[in-house]
N, CA, C and O atoms as a Tinker XYZ file with bonds, in Angstrom:
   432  protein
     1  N    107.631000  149.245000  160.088000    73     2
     2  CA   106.589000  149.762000  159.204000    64     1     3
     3  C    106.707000  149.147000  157.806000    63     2     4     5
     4  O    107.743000  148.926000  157.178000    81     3
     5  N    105.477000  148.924000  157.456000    73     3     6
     6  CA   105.255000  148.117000  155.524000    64     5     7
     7  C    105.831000  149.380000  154.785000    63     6     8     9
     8  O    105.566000  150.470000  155.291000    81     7
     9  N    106.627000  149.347000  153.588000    73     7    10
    10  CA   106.614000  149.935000  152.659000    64     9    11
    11  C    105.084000  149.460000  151.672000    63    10    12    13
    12  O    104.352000  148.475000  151.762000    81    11
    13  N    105.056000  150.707000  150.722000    73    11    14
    14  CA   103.929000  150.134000  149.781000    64    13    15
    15  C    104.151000  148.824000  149.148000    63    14    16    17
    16  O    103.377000  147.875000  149.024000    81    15
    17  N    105.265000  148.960000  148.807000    73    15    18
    18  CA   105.637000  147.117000  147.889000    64    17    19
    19  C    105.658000  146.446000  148.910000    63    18    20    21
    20  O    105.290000  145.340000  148.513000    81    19
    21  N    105.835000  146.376000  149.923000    73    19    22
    22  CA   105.445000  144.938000  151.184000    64    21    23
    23  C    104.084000  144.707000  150.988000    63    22    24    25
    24  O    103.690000  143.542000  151.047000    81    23
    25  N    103.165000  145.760000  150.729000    73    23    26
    26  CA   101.840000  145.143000  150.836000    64    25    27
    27  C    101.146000  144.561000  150.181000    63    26    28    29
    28  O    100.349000  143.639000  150.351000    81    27
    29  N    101.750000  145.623000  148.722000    73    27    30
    30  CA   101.493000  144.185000  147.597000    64    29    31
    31  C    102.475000  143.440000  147.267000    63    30    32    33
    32  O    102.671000  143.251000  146.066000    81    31
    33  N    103.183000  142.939000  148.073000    73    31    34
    34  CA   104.047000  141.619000  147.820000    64    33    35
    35  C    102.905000  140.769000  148.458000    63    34    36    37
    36  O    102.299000  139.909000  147.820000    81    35
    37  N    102.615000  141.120000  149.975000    73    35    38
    38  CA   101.781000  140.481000  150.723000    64    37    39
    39  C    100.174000  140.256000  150.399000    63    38    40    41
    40  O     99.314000  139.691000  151.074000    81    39
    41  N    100.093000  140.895000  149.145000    73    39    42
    42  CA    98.738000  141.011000  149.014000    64    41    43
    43  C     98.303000  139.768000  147.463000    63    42    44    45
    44  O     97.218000  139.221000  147.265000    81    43
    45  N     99.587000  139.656000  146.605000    73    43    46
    46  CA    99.755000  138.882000  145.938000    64    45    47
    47  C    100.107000  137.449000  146.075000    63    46    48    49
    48  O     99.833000  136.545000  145.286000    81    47
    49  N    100.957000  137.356000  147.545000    73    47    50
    50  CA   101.419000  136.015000  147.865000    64    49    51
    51  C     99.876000  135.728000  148.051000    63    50    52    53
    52  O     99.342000  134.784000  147.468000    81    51
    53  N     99.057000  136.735000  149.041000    73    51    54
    54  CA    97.945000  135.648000  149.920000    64    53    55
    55  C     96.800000  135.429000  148.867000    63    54    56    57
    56  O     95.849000  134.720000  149.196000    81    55
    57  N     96.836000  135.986000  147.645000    73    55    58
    58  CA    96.113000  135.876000  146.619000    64    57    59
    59  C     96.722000  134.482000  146.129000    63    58    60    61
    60  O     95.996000  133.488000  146.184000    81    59
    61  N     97.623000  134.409000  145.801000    73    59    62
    62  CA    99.039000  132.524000  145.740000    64    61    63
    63  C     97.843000  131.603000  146.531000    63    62    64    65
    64  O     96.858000  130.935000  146.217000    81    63
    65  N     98.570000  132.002000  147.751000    73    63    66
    66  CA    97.833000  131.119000  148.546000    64    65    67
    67  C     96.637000  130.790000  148.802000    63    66    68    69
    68  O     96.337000  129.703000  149.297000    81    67
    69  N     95.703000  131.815000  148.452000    73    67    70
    70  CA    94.049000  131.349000  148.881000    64    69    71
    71  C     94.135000  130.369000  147.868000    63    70    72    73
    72  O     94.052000  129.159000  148.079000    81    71
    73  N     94.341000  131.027000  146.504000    73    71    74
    74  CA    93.604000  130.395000  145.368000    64    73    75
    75  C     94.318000  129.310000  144.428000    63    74    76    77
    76  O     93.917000  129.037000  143.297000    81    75
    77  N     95.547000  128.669000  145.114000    73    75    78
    78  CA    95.962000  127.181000  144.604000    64    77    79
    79  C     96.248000  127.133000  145.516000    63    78    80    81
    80  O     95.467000  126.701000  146.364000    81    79
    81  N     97.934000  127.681000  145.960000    73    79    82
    82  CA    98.722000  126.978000  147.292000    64    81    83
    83  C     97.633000  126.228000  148.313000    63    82    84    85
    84  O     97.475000  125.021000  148.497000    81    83
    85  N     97.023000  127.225000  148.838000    73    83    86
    86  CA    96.147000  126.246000  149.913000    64    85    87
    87  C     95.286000  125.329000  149.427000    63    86    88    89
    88  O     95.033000  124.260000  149.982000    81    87
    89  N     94.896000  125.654000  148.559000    73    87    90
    90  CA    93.638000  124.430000  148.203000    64    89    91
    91  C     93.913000  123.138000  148.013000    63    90    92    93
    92  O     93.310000  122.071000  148.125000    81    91
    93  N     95.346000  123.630000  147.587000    73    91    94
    94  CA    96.082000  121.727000  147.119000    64    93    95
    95  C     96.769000  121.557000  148.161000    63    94    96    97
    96  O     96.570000  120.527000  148.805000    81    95
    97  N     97.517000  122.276000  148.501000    73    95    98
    98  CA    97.966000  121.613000  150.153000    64    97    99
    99  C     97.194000  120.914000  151.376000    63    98   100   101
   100  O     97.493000  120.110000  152.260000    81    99
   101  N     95.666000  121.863000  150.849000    73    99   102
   102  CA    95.123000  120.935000  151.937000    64   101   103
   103  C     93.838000  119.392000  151.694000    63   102   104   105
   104  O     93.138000  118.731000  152.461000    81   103
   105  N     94.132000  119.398000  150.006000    73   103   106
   106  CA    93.492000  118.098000  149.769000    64   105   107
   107  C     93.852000  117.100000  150.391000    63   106   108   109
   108  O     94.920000  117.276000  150.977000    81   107
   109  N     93.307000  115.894000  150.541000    73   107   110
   110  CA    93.074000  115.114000  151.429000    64   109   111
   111  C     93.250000  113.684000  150.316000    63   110   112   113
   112  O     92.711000  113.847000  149.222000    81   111
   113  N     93.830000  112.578000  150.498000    73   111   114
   114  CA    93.779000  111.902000  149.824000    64   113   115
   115  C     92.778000  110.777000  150.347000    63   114   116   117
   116  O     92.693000  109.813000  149.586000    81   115
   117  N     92.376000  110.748000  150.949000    73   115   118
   118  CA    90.926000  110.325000  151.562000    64   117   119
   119  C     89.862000  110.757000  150.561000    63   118   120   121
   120  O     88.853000  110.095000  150.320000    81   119
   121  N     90.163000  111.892000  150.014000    73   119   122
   122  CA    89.284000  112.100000  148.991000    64   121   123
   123  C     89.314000  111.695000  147.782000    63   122   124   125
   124  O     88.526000  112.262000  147.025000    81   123
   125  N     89.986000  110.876000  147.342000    73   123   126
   126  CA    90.706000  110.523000  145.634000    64   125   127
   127  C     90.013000  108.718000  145.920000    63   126   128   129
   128  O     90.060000  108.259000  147.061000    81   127
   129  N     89.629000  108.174000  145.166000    73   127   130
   130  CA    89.444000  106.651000  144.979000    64   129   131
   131  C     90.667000  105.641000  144.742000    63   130   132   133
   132  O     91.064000  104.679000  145.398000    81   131
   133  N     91.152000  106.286000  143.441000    73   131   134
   134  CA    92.395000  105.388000  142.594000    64   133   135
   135  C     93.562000  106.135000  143.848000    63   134   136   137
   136  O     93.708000  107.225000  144.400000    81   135
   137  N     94.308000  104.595000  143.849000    73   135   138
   138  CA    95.284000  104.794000  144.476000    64   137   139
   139  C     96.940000  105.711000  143.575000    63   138   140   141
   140  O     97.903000  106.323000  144.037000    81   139
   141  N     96.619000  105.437000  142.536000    73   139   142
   142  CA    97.212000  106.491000  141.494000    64   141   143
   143  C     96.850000  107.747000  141.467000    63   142   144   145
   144  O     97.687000  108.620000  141.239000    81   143
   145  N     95.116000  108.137000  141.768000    73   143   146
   146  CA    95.348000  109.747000  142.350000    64   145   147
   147  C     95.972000  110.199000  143.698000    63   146   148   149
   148  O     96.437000  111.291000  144.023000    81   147
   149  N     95.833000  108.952000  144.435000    73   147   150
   150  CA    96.665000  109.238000  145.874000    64   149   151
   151  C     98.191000  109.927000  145.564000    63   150   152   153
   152  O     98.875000  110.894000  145.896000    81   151
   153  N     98.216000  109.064000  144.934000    73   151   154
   154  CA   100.283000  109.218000  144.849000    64   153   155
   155  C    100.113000  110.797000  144.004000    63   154   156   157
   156  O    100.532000  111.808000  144.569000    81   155
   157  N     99.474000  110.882000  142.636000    73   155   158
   158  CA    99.338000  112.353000  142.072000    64   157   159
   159  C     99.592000  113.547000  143.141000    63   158   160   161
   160  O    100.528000  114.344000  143.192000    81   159
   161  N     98.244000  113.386000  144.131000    73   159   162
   162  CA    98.034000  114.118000  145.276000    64   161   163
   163  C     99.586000  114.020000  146.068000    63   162   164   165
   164  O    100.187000  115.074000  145.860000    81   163
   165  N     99.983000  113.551000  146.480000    73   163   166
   166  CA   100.815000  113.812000  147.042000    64   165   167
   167  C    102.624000  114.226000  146.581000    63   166   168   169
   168  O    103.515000  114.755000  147.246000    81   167
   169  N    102.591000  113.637000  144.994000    73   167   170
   170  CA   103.708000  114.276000  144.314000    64   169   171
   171  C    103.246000  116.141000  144.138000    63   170   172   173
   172  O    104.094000  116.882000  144.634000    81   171
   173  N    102.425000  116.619000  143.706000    73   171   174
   174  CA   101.419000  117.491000  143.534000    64   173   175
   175  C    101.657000  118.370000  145.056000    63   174   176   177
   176  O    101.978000  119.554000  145.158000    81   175
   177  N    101.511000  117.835000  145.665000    73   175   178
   178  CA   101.352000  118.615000  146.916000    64   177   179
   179  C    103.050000  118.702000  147.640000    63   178   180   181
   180  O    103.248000  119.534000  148.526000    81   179
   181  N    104.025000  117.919000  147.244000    73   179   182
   182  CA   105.221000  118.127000  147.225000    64   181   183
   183  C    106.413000  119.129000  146.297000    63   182   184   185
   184  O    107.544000  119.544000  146.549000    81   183
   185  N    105.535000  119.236000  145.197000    73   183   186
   186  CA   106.142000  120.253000  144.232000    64   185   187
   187  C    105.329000  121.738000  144.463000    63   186   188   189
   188  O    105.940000  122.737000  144.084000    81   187
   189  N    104.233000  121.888000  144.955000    73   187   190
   190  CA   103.241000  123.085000  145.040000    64   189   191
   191  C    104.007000  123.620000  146.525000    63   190   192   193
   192  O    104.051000  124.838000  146.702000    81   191
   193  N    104.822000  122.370000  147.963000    73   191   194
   194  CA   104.946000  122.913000  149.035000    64   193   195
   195  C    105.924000  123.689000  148.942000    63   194   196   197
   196  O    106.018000  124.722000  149.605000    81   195
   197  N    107.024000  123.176000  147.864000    73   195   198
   198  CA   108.310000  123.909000  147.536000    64   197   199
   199  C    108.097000  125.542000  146.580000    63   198   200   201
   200  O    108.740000  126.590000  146.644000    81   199
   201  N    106.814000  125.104000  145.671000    73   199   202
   202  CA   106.731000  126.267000  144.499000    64   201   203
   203  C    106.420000  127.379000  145.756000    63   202   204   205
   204  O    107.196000  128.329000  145.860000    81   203
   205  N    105.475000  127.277000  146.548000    73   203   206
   206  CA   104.851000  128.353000  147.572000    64   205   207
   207  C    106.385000  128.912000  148.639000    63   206   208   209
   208  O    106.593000  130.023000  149.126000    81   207
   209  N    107.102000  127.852000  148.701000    73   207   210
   210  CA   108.004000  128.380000  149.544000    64   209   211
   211  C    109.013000  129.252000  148.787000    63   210   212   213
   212  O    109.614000  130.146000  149.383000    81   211
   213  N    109.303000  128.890000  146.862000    73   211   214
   214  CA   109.821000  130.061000  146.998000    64   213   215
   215  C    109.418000  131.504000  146.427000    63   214   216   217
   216  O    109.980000  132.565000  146.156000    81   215
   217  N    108.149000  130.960000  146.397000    73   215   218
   218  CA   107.209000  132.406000  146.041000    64   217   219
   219  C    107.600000  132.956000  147.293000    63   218   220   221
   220  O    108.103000  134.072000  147.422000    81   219
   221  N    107.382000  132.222000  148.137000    73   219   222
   222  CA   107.350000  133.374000  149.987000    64   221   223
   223  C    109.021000  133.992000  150.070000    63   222   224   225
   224  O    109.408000  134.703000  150.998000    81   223
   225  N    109.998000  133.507000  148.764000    73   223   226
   226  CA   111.492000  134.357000  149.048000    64   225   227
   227  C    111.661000  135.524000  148.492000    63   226   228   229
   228  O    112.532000  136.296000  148.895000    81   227
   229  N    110.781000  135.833000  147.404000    73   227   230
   230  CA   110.808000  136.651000  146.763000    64   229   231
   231  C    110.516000  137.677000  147.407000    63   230   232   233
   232  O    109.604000  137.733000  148.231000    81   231
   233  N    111.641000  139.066000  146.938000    73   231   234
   234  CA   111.521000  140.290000  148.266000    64   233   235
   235  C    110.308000  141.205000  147.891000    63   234   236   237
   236  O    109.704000  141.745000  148.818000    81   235
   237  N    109.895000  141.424000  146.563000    73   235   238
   238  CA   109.031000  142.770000  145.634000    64   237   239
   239  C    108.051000  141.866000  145.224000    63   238   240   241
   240  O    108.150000  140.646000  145.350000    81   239
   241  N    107.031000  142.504000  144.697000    73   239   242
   242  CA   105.642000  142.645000  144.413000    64   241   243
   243  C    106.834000  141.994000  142.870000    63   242   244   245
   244  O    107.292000  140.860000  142.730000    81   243
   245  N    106.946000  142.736000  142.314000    73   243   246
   246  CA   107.456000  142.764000  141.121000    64   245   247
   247  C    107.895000  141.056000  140.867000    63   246   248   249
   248  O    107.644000  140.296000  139.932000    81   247
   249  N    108.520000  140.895000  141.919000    73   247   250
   250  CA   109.634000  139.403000  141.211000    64   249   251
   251  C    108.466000  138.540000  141.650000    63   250   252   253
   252  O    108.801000  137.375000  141.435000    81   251
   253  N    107.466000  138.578000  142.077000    73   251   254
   254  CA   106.295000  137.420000  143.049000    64   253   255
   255  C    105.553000  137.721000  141.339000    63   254   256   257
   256  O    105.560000  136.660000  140.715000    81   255
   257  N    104.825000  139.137000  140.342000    73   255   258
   258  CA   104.449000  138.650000  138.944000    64   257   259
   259  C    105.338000  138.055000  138.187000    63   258   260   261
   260  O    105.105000  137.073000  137.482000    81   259
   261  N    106.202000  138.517000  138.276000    73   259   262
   262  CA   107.547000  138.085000  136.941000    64   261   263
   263  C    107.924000  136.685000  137.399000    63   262   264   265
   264  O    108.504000  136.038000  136.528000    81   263
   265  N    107.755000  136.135000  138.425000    73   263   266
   266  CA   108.419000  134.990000  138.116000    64   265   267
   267  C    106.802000  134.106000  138.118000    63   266   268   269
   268  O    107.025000  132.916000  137.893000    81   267
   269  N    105.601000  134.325000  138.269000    73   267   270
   270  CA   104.559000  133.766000  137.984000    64   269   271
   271  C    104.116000  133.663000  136.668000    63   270   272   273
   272  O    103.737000  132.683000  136.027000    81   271
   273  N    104.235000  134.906000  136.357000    73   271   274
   274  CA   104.639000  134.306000  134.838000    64   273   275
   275  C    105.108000  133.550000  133.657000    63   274   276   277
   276  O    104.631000  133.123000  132.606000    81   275
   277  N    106.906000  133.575000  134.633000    73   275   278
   278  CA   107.960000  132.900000  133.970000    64   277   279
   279  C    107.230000  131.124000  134.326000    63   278   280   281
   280  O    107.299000  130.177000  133.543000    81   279
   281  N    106.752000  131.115000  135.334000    73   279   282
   282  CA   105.871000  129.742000  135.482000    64   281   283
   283  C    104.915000  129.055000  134.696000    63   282   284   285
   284  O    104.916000  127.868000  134.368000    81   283
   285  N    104.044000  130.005000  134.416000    73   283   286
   286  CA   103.055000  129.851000  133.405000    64   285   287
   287  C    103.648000  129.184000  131.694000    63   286   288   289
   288  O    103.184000  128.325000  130.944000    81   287
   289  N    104.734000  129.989000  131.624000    73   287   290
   290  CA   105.843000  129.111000  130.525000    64   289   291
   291  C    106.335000  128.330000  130.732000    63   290   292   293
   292  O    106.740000  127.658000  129.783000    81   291
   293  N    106.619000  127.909000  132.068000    73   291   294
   294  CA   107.879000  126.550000  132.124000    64   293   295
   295  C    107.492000  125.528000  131.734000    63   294   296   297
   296  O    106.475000  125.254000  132.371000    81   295
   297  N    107.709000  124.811000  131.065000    73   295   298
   298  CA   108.022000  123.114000  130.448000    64   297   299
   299  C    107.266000  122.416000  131.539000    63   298   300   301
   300  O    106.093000  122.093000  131.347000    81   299
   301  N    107.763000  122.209000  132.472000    73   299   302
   302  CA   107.345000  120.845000  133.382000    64   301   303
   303  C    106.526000  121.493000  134.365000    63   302   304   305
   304  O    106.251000  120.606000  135.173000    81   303
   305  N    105.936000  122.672000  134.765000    73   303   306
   306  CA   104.339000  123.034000  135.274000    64   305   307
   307  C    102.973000  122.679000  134.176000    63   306   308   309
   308  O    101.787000  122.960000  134.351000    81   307
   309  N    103.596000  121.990000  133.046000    73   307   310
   310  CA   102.501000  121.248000  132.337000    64   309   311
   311  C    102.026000  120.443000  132.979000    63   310   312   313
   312  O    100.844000  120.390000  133.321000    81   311
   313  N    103.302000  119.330000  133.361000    73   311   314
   314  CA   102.571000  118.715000  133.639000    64   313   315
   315  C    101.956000  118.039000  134.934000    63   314   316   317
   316  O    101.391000  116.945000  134.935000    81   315
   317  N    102.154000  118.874000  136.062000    73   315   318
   318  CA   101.716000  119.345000  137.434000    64   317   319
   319  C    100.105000  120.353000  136.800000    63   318   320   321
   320  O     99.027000  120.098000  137.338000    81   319
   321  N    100.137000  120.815000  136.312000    73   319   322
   322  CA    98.998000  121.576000  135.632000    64   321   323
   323  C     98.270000  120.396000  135.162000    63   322   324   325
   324  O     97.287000  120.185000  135.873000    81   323
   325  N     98.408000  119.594000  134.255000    73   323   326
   326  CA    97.515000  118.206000  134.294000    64   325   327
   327  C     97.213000  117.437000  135.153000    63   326   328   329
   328  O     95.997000  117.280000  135.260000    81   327
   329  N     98.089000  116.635000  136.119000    73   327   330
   330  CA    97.737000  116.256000  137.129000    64   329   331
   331  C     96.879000  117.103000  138.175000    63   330   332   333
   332  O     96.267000  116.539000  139.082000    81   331
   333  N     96.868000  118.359000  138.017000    73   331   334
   334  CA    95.935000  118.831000  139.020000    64   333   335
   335  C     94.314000  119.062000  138.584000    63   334   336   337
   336  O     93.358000  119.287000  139.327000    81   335
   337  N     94.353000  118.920000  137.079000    73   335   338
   338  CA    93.450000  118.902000  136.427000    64   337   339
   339  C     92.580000  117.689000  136.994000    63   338   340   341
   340  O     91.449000  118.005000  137.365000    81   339
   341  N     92.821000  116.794000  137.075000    73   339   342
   342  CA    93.078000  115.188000  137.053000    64   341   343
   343  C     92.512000  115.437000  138.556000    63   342   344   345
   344  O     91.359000  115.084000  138.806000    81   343
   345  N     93.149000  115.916000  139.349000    73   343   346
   346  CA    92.562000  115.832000  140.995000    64   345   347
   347  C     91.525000  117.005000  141.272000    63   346   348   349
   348  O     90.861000  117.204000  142.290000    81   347
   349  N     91.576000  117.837000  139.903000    73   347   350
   350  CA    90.330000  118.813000  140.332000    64   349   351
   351  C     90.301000  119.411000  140.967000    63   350   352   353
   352  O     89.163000  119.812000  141.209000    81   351
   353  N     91.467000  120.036000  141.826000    73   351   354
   354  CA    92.827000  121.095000  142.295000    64   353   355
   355  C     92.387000  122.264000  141.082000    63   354   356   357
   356  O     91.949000  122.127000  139.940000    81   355
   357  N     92.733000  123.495000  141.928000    73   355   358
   358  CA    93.093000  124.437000  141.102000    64   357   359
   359  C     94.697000  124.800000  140.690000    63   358   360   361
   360  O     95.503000  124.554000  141.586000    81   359
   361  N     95.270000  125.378000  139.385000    73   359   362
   362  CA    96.422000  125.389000  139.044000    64   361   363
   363  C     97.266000  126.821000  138.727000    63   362   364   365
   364  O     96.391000  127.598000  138.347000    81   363
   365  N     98.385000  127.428000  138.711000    73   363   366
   366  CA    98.259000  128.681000  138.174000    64   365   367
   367  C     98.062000  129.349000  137.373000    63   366   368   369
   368  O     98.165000  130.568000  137.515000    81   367
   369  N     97.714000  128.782000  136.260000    73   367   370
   370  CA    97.395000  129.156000  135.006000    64   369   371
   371  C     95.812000  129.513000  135.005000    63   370   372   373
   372  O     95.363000  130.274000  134.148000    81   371
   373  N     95.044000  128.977000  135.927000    73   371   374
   374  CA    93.455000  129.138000  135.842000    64   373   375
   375  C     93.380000  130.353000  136.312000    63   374   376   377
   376  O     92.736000  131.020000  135.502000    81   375
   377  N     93.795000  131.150000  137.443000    73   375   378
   378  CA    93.823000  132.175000  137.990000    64   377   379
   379  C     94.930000  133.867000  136.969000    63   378   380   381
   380  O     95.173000  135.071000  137.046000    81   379
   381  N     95.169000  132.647000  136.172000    73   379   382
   382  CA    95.906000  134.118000  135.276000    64   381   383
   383  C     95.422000  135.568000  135.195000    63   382   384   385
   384  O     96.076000  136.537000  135.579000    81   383
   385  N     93.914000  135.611000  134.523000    73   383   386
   386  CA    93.641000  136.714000  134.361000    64   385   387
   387  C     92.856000  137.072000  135.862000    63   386   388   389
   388  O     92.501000  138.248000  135.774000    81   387
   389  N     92.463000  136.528000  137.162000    73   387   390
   390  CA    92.262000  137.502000  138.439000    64   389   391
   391  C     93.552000  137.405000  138.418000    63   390   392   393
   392  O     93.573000  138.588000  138.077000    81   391
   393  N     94.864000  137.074000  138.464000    73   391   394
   394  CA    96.058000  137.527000  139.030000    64   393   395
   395  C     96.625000  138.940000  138.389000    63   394   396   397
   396  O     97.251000  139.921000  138.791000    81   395
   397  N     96.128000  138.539000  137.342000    73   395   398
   398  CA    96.539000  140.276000  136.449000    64   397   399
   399  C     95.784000  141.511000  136.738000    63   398   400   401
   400  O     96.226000  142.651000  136.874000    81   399
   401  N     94.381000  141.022000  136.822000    73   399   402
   402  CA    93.871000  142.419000  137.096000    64   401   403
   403  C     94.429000  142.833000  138.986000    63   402   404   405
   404  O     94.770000  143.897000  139.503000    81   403
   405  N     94.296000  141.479000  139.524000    73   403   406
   406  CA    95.320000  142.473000  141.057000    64   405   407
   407  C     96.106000  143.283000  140.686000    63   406   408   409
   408  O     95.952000  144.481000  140.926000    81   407
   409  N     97.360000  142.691000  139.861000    73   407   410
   410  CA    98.322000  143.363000  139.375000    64   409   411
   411  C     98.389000  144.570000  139.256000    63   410   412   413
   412  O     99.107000  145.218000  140.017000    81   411
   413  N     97.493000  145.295000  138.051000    73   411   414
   414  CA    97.113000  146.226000  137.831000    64   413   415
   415  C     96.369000  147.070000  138.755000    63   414   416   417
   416  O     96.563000  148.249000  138.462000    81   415
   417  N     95.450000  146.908000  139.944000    73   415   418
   418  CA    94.683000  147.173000  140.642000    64   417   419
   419  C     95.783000  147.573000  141.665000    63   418   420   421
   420  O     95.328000  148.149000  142.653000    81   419
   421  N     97.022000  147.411000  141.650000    73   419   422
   422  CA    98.058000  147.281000  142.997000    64   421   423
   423  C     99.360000  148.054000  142.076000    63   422   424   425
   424  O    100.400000  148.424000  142.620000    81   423
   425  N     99.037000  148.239000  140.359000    73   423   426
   426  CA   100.001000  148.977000  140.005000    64   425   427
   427  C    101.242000  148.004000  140.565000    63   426   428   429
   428  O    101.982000  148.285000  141.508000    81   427
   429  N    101.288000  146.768000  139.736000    73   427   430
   430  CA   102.558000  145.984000  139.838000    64   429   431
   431  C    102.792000  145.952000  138.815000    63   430   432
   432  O    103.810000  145.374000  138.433000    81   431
């Protein structure tokens, strides 16, 4: 049986995932022209496969905001946040404020 925090753990990851994780995982570099967005796309989609995997370790609702957060500050999601700009990818910082009002809506 789910505890309540399983569901919004689960309800926040798949919110992760609709709205970057998947979208950039499943760009296509078939779709990019410059062979320099190719390579973007795929450094991009190598740092996003790892960021999602360890969003998916996190046990609570709680540590899946707090450490999305702590992301939103880090130094070098700049500049993965530009490059995705660049491929026209969505990033985590665009989704800040729907990620907060879940938050709140789920009492995280």
């Amino acid at each position: 049986m789910m505890r309540p925090d399983d569901r919004k753990r689960e309800e926040l990851l798949k919110f992760l995932n609709q709205k970057v994780f998947d979208p950039i995982l499943r760009a296509l570099p078939e779709d990019y022209k410059s062979e320099d967005l190719k390579k973007k796309l795929n450094d991009v989609k190598r740092r996003t496969e790892s960021e999602k995997h360890i969003f998916h370790e996190f046990q609570t609702a709680e540590q899946v905001k707090k450490n999305y957060l702590a992301d939103l500050d880090f130094r070098t999601a700049r500049k993965t946040d530009y490059e995705l700009g660049e491929l026209k990818l969505p990033s985590l910082p665009q989704v800040k404020d729907e990620f907060l009002r879940l938050c709140e809506k789920l009492k995280v």
